[in-house]
N, C-alpha and C positions, 0 to 999 in steps of 0.2 A: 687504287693508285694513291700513294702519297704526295703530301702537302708538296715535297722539293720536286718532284715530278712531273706534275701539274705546274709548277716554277716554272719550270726549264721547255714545259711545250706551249706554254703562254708566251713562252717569249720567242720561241721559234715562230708561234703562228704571229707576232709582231715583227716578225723580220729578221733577229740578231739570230744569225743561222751559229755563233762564236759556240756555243755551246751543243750541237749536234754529236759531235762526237762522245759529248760524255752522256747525252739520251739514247742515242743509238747502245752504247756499252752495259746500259740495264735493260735493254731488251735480248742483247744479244744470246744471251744462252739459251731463251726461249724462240729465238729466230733457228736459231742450230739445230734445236729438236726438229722444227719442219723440214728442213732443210735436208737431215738425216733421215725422217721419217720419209719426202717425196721424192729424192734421188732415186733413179733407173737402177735397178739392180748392174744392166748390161752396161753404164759403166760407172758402178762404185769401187772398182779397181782401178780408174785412171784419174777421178775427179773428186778429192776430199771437201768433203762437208768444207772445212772452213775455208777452203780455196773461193766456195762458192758465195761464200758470208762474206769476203771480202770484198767481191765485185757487189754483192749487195749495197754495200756501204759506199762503196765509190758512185755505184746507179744513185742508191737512194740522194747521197750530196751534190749530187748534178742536178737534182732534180725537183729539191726543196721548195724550190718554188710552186710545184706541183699540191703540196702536202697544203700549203699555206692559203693558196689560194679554195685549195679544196673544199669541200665539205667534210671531214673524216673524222668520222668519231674518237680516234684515238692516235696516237704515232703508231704505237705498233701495229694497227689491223691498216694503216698504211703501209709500213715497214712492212708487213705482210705483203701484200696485195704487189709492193718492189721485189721482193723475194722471187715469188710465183713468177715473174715477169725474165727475174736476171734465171732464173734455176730453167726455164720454158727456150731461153736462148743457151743454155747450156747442153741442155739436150739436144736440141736441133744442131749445134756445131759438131758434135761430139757422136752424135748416131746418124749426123747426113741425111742419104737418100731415105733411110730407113725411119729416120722419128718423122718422115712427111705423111706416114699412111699412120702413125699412132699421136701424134700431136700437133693439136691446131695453133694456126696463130691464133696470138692471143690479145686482149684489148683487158685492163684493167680490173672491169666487173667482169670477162666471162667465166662460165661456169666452168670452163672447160680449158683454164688456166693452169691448172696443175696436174694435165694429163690423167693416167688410167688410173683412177684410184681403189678400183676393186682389186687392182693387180697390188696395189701398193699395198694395201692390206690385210692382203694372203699371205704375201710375204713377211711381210711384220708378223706375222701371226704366229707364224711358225718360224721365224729362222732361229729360235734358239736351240731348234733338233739341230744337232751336229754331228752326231756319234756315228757307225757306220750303219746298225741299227734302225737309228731314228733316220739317215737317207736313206734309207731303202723304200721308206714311206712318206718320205717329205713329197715326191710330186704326188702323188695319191691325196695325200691330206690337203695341198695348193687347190688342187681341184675342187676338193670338198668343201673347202673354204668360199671361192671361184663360184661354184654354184649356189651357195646359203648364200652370198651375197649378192647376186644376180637378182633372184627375187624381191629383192629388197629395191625401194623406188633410190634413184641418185641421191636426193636428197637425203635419207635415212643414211645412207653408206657417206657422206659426206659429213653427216654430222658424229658419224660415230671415230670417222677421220680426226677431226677437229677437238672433239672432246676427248678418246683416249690416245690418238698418239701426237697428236700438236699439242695437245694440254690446255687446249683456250678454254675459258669460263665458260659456263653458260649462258652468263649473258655477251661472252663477245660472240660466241655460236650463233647466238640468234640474230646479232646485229650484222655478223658476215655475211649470213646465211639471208636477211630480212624477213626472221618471223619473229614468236615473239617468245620471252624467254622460257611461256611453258609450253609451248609447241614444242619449242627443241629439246626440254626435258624430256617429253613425253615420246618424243622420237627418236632418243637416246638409248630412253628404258624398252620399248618395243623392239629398235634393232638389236640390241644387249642379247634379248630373250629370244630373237629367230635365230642368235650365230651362239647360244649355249649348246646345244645338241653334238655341234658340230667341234667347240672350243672345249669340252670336257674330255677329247677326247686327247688334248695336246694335254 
């Protein structure tokens, strides 16, 4: 984090919220990645990524108070944690009856904030197959994907979430996550090598 950065959140945790929008505006394209990477397939046809950044930004300045008073290591793994919270009520409006048997309410630390992540990244995994070809094997390979990561404990599939398609550091992995930074290296590299078998095949 740079000097002007650390400025600007020293002064929000002091109260002058005047400047939020322009800290919010250097996180935002790495809020987008999550936001693009944990969106429902079932409906990323009705609800655009930055529709959903936007209510982010309205939650998160409602709620500043929150951040300040907090304890959070960082704006953004705050900013995060608002994300999860506006994207978690996005779902539930949007899939109804249906997102109540696959996503929980949610409370700020729960684990279980940002819905089915094994789903989310089979799909990631594979959606650049397109071709008529490569569909004919995409739900075959979802699956393949689906089960190498089933074995794998939450946590491992959550850090490999966080590190290849959220793009957070290592060391914010481990502070999201509450281990420590070589825990989540080392269980970065471990899940890497149970989902190769399976990803050399894409």
């Amino acid at each position: 984090m740079n000097t002007n950065v650390e400025r600007i959140e020293q002064q929000l945790k002091a109260g002058d919220f005047s400047r939020f929008g322009e800290a919010f505006s250097r996180h935002r394209p790495r809020l987008w990645q999550i936001i693009h990477f944990r969106i429902s397939d079932q409906i990323r046809g009705r609800v655009d990524a930055e529709d959903v950044l936007q209510d982010v930004y309205l939650d998160a300045e409602k709620r500043l108070k929150h951040f300040v008073d907090g304890d959070f290591p960082s704006l953004f793994l705050w900013l995060r944690l608002v994300a999860g919270q506006t994207l978690s009520r996005v779902h539930r409006r949007h899939l109804a009856t249906e997102s109540r048997s696959t996503l929980r309410e949610s409370s700020p630390d729960d684990s279980q904030l940002w819905g089915n992540t094994s789903l989310c990244l089979s799909q990631r995994f594979i959606a650049h197959l397109t071709s008529p070809s490569q569909a004919a094997v995409k739900v075959e390979l979802i699956a393949e994907v689906k089960s190498a990561l089933s074995e794998m404990s939450e946590m491992d599939r959550e850090v490999v979430a966080l590190r290849h398609f959220e793009e957070l550091t290592n060391q914010e992995v481990a502070t999201a996550l509450g281990v420590t930074p070589k825990a989540a290296s080392i269980r970065y590299v471990r899940a890497l090598e149970r989902l190769r078998s399976v990803l050399e095949k894409l």
